[in-house]
C-alpha positions in Angstrom: 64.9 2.1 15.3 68.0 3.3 17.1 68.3 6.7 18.2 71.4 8.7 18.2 72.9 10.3 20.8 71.7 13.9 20.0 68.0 12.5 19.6 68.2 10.9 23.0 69.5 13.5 25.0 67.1 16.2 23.3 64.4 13.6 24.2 65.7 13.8 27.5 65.5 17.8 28.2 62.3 17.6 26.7 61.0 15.1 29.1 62.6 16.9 32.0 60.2 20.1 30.8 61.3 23.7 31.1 60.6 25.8 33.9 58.0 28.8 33.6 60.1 31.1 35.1 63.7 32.6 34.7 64.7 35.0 37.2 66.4 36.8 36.6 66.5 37.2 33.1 70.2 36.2 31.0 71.3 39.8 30.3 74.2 38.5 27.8 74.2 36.3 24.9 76.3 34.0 26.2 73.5 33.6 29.8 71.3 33.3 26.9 72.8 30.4 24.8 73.5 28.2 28.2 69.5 28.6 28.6 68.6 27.7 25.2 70.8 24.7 24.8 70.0 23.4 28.6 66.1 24.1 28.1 65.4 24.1 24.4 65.7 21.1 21.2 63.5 23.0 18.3 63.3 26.6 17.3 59.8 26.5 19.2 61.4 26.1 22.2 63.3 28.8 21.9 60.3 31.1 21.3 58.8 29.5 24.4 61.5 30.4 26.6 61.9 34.2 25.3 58.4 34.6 26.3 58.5 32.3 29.4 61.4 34.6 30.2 60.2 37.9 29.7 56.3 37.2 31.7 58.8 35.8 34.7 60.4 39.2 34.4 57.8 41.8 33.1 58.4 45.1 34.1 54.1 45.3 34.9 54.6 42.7 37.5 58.0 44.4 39.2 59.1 48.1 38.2 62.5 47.0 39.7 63.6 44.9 37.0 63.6 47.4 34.2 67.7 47.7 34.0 67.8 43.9 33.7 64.8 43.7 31.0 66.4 46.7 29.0 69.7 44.0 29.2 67.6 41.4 28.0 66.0 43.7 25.3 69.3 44.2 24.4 70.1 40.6 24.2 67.1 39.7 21.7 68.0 42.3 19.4 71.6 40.9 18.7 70.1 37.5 19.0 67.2 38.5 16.0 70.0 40.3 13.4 72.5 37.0 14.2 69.2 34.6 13.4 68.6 37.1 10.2 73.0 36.9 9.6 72.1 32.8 9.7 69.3 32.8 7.5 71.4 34.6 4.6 73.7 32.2 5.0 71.7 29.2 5.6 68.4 29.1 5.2 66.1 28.5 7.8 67.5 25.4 9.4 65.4 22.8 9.5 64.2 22.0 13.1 65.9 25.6 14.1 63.3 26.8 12.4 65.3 30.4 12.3 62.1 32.2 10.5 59.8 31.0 13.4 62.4 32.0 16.0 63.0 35.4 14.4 58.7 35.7 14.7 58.6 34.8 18.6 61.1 37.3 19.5 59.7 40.1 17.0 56.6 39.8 19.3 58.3 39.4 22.2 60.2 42.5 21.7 56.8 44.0 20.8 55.3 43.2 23.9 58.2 44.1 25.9 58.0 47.6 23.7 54.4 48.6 24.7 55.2 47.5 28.9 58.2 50.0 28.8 58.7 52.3 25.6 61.4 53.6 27.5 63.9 50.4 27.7 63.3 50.3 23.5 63.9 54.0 23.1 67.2 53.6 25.0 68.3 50.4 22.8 67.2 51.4 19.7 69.1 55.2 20.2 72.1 53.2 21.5 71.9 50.5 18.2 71.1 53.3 15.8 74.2 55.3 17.3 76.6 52.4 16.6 75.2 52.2 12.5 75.8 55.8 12.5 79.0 56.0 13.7 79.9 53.3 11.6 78.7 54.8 8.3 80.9 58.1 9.3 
């Protein structure tokens, strides 16, 4: 059977394997994306290297990094409601696997939650600002 050239070069990234650590952690979507499409080819991958990427970067290991992790918080949030926006629209998407995706980072977030309650105060305060201010 032939493959196509999508299946061969996700065969390919998978082969190459992903690292175990990101450092420092993408603190935008778009640092995010290039990881995910350079590292990733199922929505389990994805949940692998959220958590991959927070354990590299927990603020229990270095105290330094908490700005950066409170960026990345940040990114998995918008990440999570544009996976929920998707799933609306699309369903769950196949190999995505957008509900699966949307489980790994609701524990990630968890985990990151109870290392730092701090960094969620500060992003859930700054996200429920911005509903408030748009319901004004």
């Amino acid at each position: 059977r032939k493959r196509s050239a999508k299946q061969q070069e996700a065969k390919r990234k998978a082969m190459e394997g992903m690292p175990y650590t990101f450092t420092p952690p993408p603190t935008t979507s778009e640092a995010l994306e290039d990881l995910i499409s350079s590292h990733c080819s199922s929505g389990l991958d994805v949940n692998e290297l959220v958590k991959r990427v927070h354990e590299s970067n927990s603020v229990l290991v270095n105290a330094d990094r908490r700005t950066v992790m409170q960026n990345f918080f940040d990114v998995l949030v918008r990440r999570y409601v544009a996976i929920g926006d998707r799933i609306v629209e699309d369903g769950d998407g196949g190999k995505i696997m957008r509900f699966e995706q949307m489980k790994g980072m609701r524990e990630t977030m968890y985990g990151m939650a109870l290392e730092h309650p701090e960094t969620a105060e500060r992003m859930y305060g700054r996200k429920l600002g911005l509903v408030y201010r748009t319901i004004e």
